[in-house]
C-alpha positions in Angstrom: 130.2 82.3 103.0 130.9 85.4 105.3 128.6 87.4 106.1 127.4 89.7 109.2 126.7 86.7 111.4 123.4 87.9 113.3 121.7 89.2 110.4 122.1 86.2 107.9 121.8 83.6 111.4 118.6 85.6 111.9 117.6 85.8 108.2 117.9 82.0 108.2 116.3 81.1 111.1 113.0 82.6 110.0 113.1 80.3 106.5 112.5 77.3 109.3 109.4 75.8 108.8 107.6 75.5 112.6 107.3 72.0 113.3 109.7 70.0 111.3 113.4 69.7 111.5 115.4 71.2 109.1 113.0 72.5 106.8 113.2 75.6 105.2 110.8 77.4 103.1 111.3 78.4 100.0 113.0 81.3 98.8 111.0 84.6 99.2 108.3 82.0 100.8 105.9 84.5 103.0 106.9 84.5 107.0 103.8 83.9 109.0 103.2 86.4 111.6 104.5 84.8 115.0 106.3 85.7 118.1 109.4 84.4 117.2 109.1 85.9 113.4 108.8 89.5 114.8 111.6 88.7 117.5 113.9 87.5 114.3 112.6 90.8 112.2 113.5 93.2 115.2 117.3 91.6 115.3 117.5 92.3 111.6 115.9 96.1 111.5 118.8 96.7 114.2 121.6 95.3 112.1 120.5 96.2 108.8 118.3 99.2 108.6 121.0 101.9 109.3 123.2 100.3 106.6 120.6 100.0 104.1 119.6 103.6 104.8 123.1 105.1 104.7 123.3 103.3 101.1 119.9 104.6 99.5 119.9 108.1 100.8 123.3 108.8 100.5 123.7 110.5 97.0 120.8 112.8 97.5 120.9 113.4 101.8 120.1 117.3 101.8 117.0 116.3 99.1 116.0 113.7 101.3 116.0 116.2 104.0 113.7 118.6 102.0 111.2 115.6 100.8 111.0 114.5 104.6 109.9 118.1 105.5 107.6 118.8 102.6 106.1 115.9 103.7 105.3 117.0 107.3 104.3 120.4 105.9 101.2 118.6 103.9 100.6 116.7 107.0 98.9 120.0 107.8 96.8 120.8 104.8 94.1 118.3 105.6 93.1 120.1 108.5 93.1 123.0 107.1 91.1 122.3 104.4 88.2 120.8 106.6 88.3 124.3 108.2 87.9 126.6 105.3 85.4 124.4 104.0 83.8 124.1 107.2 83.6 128.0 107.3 82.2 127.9 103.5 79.7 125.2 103.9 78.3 127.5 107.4 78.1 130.5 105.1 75.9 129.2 102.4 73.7 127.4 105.3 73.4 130.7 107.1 72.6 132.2 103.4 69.7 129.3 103.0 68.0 129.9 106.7 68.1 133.9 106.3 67.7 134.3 102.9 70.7 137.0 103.2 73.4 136.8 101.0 76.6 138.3 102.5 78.3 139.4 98.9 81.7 140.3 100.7 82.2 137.2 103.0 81.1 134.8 100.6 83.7 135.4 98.2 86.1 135.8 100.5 86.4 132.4 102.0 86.1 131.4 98.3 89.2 133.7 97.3 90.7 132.2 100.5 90.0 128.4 99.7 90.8 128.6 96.4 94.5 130.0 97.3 95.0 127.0 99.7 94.5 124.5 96.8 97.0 126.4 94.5 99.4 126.4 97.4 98.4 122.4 98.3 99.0 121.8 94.6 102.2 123.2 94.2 103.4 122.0 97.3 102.1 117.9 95.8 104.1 119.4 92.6 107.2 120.0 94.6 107.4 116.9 96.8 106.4 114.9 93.4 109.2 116.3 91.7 111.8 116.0 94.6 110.5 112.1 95.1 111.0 111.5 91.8 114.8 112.2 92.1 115.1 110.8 95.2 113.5 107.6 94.9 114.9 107.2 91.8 118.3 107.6 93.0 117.4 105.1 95.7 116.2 102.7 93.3 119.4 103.0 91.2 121.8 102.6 94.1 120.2 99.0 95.1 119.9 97.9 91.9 123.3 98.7 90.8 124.3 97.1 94.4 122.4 93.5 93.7 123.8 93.4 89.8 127.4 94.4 91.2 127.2 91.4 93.4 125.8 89.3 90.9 128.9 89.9 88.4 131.1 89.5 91.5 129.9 86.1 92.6 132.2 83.3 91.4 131.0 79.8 90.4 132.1 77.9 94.2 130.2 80.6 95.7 126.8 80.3 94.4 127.7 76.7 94.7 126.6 77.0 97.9 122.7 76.7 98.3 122.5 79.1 101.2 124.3 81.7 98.9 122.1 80.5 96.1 119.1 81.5 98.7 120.0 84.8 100.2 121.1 86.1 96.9 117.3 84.9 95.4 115.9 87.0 98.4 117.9 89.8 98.3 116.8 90.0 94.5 113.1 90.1 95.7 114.2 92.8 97.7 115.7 95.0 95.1 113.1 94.3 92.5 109.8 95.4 94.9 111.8 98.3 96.1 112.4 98.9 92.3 108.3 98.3 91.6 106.9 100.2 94.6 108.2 103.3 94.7 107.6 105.3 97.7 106.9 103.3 100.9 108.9 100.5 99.1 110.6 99.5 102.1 108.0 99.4 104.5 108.9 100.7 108.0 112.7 101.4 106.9 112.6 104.4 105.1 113.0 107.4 107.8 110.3 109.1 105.3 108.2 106.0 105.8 108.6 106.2 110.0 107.4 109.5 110.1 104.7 108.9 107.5 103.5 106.0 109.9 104.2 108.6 113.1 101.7 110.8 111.1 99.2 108.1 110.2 98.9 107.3 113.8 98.7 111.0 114.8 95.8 111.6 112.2 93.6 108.8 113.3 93.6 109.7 116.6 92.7 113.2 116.1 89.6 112.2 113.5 88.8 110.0 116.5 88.3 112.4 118.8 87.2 115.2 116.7 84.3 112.3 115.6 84.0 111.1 119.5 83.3 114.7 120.8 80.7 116.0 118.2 78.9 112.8 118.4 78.4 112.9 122.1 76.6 116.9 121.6 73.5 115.7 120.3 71.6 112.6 119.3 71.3 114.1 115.8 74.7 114.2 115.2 74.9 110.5 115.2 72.6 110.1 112.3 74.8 112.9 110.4 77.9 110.6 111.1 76.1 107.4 110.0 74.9 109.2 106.7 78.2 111.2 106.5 80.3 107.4 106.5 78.0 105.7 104.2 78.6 108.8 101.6 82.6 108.3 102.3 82.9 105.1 101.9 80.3 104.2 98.9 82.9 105.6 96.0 85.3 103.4 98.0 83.3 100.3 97.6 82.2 101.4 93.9 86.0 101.7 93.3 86.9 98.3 94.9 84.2 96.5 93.0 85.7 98.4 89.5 89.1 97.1 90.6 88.7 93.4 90.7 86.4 93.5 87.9 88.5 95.8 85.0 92.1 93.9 84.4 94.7 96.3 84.7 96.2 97.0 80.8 100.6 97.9 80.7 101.5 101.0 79.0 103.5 100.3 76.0 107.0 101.8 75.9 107.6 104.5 73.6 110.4 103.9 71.0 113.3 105.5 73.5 112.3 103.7 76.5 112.0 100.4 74.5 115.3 100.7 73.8 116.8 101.5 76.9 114.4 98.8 78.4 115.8 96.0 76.2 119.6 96.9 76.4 118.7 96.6 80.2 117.1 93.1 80.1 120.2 92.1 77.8 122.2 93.0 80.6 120.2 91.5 83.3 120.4 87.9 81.4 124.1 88.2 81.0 124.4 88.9 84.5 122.2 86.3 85.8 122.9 83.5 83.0 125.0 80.4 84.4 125.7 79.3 81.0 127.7 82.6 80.3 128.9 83.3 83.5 132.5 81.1 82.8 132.9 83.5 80.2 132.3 86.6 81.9 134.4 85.7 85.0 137.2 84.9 82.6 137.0 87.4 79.9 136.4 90.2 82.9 133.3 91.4 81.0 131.6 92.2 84.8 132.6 95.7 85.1 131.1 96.5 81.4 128.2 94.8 81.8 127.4 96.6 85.3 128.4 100.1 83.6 125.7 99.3 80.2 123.3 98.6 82.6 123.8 101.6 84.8 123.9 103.8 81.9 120.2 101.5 80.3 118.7 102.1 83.6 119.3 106.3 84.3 118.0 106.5 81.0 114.7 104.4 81.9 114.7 106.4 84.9 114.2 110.1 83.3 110.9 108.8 81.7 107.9 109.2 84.5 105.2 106.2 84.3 102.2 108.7 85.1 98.8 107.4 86.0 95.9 107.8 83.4 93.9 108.3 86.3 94.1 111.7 87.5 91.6 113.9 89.3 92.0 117.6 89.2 91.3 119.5 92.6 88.7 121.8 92.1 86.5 119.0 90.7 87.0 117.5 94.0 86.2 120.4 95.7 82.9 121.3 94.2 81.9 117.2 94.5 82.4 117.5 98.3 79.8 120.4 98.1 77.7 118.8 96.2 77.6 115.5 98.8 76.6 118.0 101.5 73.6 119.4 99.6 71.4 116.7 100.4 71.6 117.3 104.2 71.0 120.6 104.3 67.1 120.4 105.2 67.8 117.8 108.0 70.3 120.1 109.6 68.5 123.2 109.3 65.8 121.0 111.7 68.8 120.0 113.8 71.2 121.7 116.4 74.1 120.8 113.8 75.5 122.5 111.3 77.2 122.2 107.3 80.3 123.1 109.2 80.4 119.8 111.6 78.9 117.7 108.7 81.8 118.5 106.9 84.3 118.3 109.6 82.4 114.7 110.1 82.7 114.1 106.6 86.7 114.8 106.5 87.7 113.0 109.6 86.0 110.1 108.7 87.3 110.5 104.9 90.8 110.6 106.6 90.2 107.9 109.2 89.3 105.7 106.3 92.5 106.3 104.2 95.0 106.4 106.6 93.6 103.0 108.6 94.0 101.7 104.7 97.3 102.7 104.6 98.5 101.6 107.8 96.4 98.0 107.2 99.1 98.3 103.9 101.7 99.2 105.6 101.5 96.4 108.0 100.9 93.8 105.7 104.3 94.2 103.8 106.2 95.2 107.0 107.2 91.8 108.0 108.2 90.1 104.1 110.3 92.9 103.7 112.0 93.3 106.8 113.6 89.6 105.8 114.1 90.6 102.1 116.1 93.2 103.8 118.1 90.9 105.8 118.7 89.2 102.8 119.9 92.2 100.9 121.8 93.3 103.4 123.7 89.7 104.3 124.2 89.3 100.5 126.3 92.7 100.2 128.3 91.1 102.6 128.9 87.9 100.8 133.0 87.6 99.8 133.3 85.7 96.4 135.1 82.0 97.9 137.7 82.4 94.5 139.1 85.7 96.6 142.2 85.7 97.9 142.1 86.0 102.3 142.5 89.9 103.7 146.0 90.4 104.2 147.5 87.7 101.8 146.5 88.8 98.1 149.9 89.2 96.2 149.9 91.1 92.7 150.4 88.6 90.1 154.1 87.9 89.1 155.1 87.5 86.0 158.0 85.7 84.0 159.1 86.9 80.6 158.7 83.8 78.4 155.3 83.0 79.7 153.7 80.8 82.9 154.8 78.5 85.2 152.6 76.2 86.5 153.1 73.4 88.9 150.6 70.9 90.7 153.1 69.7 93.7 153.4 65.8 93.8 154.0 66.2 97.5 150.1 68.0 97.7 147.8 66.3 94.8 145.2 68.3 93.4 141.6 67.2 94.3 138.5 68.3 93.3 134.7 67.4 94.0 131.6 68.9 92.1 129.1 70.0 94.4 126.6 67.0 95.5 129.1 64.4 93.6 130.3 61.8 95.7 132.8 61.0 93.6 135.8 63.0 93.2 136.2 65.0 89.1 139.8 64.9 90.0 142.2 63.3 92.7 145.8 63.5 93.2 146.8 65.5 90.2 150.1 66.6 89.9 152.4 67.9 86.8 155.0 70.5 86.2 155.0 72.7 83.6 158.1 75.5 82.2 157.4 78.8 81.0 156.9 78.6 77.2 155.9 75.0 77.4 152.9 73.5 75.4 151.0 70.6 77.5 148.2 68.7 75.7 145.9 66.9 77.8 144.1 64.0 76.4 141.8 61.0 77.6 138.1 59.8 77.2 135.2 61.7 78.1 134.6 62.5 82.2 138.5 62.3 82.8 138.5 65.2 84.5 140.3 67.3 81.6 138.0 70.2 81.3 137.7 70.2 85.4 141.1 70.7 85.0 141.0 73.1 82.8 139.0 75.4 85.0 141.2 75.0 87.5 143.7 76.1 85.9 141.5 79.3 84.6 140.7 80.2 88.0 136.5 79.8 87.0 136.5 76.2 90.3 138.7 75.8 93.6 140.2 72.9 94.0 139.5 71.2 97.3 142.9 70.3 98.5 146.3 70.6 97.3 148.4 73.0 96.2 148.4 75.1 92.7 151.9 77.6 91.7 152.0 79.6 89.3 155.2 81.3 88.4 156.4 80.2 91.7 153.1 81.8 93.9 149.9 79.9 95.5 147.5 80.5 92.8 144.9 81.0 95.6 147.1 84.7 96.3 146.0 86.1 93.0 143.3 88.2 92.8 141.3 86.4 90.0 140.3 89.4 88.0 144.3 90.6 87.9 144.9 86.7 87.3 142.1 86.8 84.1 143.9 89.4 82.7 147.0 87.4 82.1 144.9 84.3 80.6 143.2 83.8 77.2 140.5 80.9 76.9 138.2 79.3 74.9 135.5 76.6 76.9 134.1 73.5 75.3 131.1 75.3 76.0 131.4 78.4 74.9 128.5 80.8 74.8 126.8 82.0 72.0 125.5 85.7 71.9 122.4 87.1 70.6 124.0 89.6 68.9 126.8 90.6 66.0 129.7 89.0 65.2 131.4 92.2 66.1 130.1 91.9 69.5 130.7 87.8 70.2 134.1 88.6 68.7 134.8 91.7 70.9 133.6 90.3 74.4 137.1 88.6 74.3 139.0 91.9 75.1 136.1 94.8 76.1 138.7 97.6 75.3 138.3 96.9 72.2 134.6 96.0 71.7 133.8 98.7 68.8 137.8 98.6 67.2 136.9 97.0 64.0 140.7 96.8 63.1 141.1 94.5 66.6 138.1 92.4 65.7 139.1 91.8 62.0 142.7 90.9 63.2 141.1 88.0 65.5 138.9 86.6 62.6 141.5 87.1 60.5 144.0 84.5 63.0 140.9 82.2 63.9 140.5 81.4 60.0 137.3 82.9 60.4 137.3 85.9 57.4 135.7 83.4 54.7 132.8 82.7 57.5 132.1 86.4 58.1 132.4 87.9 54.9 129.8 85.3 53.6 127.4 87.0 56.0 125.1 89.4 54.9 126.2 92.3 56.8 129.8 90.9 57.5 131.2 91.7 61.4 127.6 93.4 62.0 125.5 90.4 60.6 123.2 89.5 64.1 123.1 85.9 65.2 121.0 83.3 66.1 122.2 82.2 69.4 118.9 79.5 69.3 117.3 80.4 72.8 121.3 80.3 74.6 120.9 84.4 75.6 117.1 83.9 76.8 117.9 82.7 80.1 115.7 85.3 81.5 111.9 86.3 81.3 111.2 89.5 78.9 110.2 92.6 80.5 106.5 93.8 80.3 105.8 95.4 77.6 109.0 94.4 75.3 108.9 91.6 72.6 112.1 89.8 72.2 114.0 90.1 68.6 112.1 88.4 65.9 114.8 85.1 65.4 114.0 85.5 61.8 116.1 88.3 61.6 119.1 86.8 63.2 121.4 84.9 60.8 122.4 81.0 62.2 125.3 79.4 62.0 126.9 75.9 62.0 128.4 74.2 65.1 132.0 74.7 62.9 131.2 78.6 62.3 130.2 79.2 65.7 133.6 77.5 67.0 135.7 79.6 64.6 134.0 82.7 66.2 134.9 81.4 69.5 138.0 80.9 68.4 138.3 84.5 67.2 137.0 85.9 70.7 140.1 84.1 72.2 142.6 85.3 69.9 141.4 88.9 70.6 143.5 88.5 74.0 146.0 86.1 73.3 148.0 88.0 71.2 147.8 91.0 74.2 151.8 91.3 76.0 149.8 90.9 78.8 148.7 87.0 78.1 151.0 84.6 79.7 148.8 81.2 79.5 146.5 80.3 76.4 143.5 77.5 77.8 142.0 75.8 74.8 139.2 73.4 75.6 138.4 71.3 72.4 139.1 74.1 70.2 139.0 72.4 67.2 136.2 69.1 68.0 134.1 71.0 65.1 136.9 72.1 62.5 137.8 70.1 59.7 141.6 68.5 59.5 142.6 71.6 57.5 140.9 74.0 59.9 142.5 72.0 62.9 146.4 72.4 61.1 145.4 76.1 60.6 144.7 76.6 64.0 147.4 75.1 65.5 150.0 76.5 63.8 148.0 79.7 65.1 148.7 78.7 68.7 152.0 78.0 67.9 152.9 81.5 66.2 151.1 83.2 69.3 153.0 81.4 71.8 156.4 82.6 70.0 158.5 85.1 68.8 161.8 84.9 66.9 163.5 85.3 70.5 161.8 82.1 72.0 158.6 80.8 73.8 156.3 84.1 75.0 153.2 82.2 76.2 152.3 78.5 77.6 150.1 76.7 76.3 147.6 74.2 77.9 145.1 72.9 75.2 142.7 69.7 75.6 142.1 67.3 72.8 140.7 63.8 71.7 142.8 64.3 68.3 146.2 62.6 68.8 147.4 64.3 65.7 147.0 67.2 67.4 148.0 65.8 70.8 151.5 65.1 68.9 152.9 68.6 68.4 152.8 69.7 72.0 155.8 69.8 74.2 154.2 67.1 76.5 151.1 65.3 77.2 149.1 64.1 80.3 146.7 61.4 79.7 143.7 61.5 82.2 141.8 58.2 83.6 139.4 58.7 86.5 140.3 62.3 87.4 144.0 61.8 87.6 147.0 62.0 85.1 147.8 58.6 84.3 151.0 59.4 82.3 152.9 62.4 81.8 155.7 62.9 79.5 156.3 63.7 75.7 154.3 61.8 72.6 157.6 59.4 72.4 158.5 59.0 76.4 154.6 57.6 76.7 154.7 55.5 73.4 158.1 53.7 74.9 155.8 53.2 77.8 153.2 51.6 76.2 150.5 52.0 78.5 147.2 53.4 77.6 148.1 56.8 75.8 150.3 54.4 73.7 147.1 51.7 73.4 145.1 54.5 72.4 147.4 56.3 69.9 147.7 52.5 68.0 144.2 52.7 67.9 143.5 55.7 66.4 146.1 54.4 63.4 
């Protein structure tokens, strides 16, 4: 794994559980709030908040700009609201104690207060607006980051637990970031510093404006008891209403529904381990990351707005009303309506913005290490990539590939955790054109191979050519596109045949022509045209796509209305998916994993005289073949066969060479008589 070195050495070393010895906690387990945690968050915001930044607020800096200034400019309105209202409040008192009505003044300072809420309004409107588009933007950038990586990431890399880990964390990020909105990240949004610069600014002004008129007169401390009890009672009231009123989702309307369930679709394929073989192989990633990008704008457009709004002149004429009741004690008094409400909106602002900080604070540390996560997981370089400096472009021969597994440098191979080795000192040599059948009992090591040879697992030691070139030098998207597959465990899709079909070759997903011509060569066209909608029939994948939770608000689609198939149909549209490639000039090596375990012998001829016709032309051999059986009928018709025992090839040559050796290919073949 390599990644910025102090950020995920720092990012790790705050997982350690204090106390014990190699503990960690659990991913997106809360940090405790320690010396040493807010040393460790301090590295990180160094090394990670100025990259983080420069990838959120790029695509909208001059907006960002604006929304940062619009946000200083209300800064201001509070305090001028307390004095207009302050001036208001002393008019009507002086009206009250003189009995003098000054029509001129009066409205006036109403005229005047009325025009500083229409401006304070469409100033919110403005920086409501502008947010919107910027935080929306923001959201979309990290979010299409962490799926990027996710389609990137190979199977040896999230092999690795740590990767497994920072990649969780960095997950947690996106999705709060994606859930919060504003003030998402804490401390590291330069909107959020100076919104925290403010906070601090505004409590220490209601502090001394509260301070100083408290210290004039005795009775000015029973106006700021009385004034703090009227603040903060609608607080309580609303508190109280909070924990006892579960909050209710809004449903989606029809378009976001939509758009909200392409997403999720997306999401699983992404994140689903049983398809990710398949999408690694079949180079789906970059389509799945662009119907996700184009699921999630669209979500994006629709604002989730609060059912509980307040207009502002009904706020207005409530804070009159809540002065109203002091009047007669202040008219006994030295003070006035005007301090009371001064009283009343310092302590009103103390309230909220000591709430916000307290907030503020709170999430500060968790999301300084999701951070780190994030930021060490952009870093991450997939293990299946070639080193900088010694990728090659992929070299092709005309009559197909050339593999060879050097004697002098044995193949090995060890699963993750195993202690025992899936394969060990493999080697074999195969021409362009040829047709190798591998064969042996179950936990050989033949579909380990296979996926070797696919580029989906690294072997741990040894050497791998192909056409004459470490396979480890190919890029292994530029390498996919020269290889057609079918797995033993091939994933099922819920959704049409058309789509499982098309998935095989993305370009053309919605070419009903290509996708007829693969069901057409996989035998399939009796299976689909029995459907009852033919290519556009949906199918029952039984619970394969659901790898991931549903969104709120969505239901998933009703399985009644998904046709099922039999283990034999779904094999011959696996089948078909691979033959939407193989045919493709581009294919030089056809991998076939127990392509036929689930066909009957006529479907098994049928598709092996398939095989054969799209490995050759009338000039010669075009493609090589490498196709794993347990049917020795099968076994017969390739060029030659390796016969696996205990992860290594056992005996290698053609179907006569290992009868006249009668060793265990030629014990097994006897049997099967």
């Amino acid at each position: 794994m390599q990644t910025h070195e102090s950020t995920f050495d720092a990012w790790l070393a705050s997982r350690a559980v204090p106390g014990s010895k190699g503990l960690l906690l659990t991913p997106g387990g809360r940090r405790h709030l320690t010396v040493r945690n807010v040393k460790l968050a301090v590295d990180i915001a160094k090394e990670a908040t100025p990259k983080v930044l420069r990838m959120v607020w790029g695509r909208h800096r001059l907006r960002a700009l604006v929304l940062l200034l619009l946000n200083i400019a209300r800064g201001v309105f509070p305090a001028l609201r307390g004095y207009s209202q302050a001036l208001i409040i002393n008019e009507i008192q002086t009206a009250f104690s003189t009995g003098y009505f000054d029509m001129k003044q009066l409205p006036w300072l109403l005229s005047r207060e009325f025009s500083r809420m229409v401006m304070e309004s469409v100033l919110d409107s403005l920086i409501n607006s502008t947010e919107k588009l910027v935080y929306n933007s923001a959201r979309l950038e990290v979010e299409h980051r962490q799926m990027q990586l996710q389609l990137q990431l190979d199977i040896p890399t999230l092999s690795d637990p740590m990767v497994r880990d920072v990649v969780h964390e960095s997950d947690l990020f996106v999705r709060s970031f994606a859930q919060s909105g504003a003030g998402g990240f804490g401390l590291l949004s330069p909107l959020d510093l100076v919104r925290i610069l403010s906070l601090l600014c505004e409590v220490a002004s209601h502090v001394f404006i509260i301070c100083s008129l408290a210290r004039t007169s005795p009775s000015h401390s029973f106006i700021l008891l009385l004034t703090a009890v009227i603040v903060l009672f609608p607080h309580i009231v609303s508190w109280l209403r909070m924990y006892s009123r579960p909050d209710s989702d809004e449903p989606y309307n029809p378009q976001e529904a939509a758009a909200a369930a392409k997403l999720e679709k997306m999401h699983n394929l992404a994140y689903s381990e049983a398809h990710r073989r398949e999408i690694l192989a079949f180079g789906l990633g970059p389509w799945i990351l662009r119907c996700w990008d184009n699921a999630r704008r669209t979500l994006l457009v629709f604002p989730r707005c609060s059912r509980n709004c307040s207009s502002v002149l009904p706020i207005f004429w409530l804070s009159l009303r809540t002065s109203i009741p002091l009047l007669l004690m202040l008219q006994s008094s030295d003070g006035s309506l005007g301090s009371m409400a001064f009283y009343r909106n310092s302590v009103q602002g103390l309230v909220f913005a000591l709430r916000e900080l307290l907030t503020t604070t709170r999430m500060l540390l968790q999301s300084v290490f999701l951070m780190g996560a994030f930021s060490a997981a952009m870093d991450i370089r997939p293990k299946l990539m070639p080193a900088k400096g010694m990728a090659v472009p992929y070299r092709a021969f005309s009559r197909g590939m050339k593999i060879e597994a050097r004697q002098q440098r044995n193949l090995t191979y060890t699963y993750p955790g195993s202690m025992e080795p899936a394969l060990k000192g493999v080697s074999f040599k195969l021409e362009p054109g040829e047709r190798l059948a591998i064969v042996g009992h179950n936990g050989s090591g033949k579909s380990t191979l296979a996926q070797i040879l696919t580029r989906i697992l690294d072997f741990d030691a040894g050497e791998l050519l192909v056409n004459d070139v470490d396979i480890r030098r190919y890029d292994p998207e530029e390498y996919h596109r020269h290889v057609s597959t079918i797995f033993q465990g091939f994933s099922k899709f819920n959704a049409s045949v058309a789509k499982n079909v098309g998935v095989g070759y993305i370009e053309h997903l919605y070419n009903p022509g290509e996708i007829q011509h693969a069901v057409k060569l996989a035998g399939a066209s009796h299976i689909v045209d029995a459907l009852p909608q033919g290519l556009k029939t949906r199918l029952d994948a039984s619970g394969s796509d659901s790898s991931y939770p549903q969104m709120p608000g969505l239901q998933p689609w009703p399985s009644s209305t998904n046709h099922g198939l039999s283990g034999g149909e779904w094999q011959h549209i696996a089948l078909s998916r691979a033959f939407m490639r193989a045919d493709r000039p581009e294919v030089d090596l056809l991998v076939l994993d127990e392509p036929t375990s689930s066909l009957d012998a006529h479907a098994q001829n049928r598709t092996c005289d398939t095989v054969e016709k799209l490995s050759s032309s009338p000039k010669g051999r075009t493609r090589t073949v490498v196709f794993i059986t347990h049917r020795l009928l099968t076994a017969r018709r390739a060029d030659k066969i390796a016969y696996m025992q205990n992860g290594t090839i056992a005996e290698f040559g053609t179907h006569q060479e290992l009868i006249d050796l009668k060793g265990a290919y030629a014990a097994l073949h006897n049997a099967s008589i």
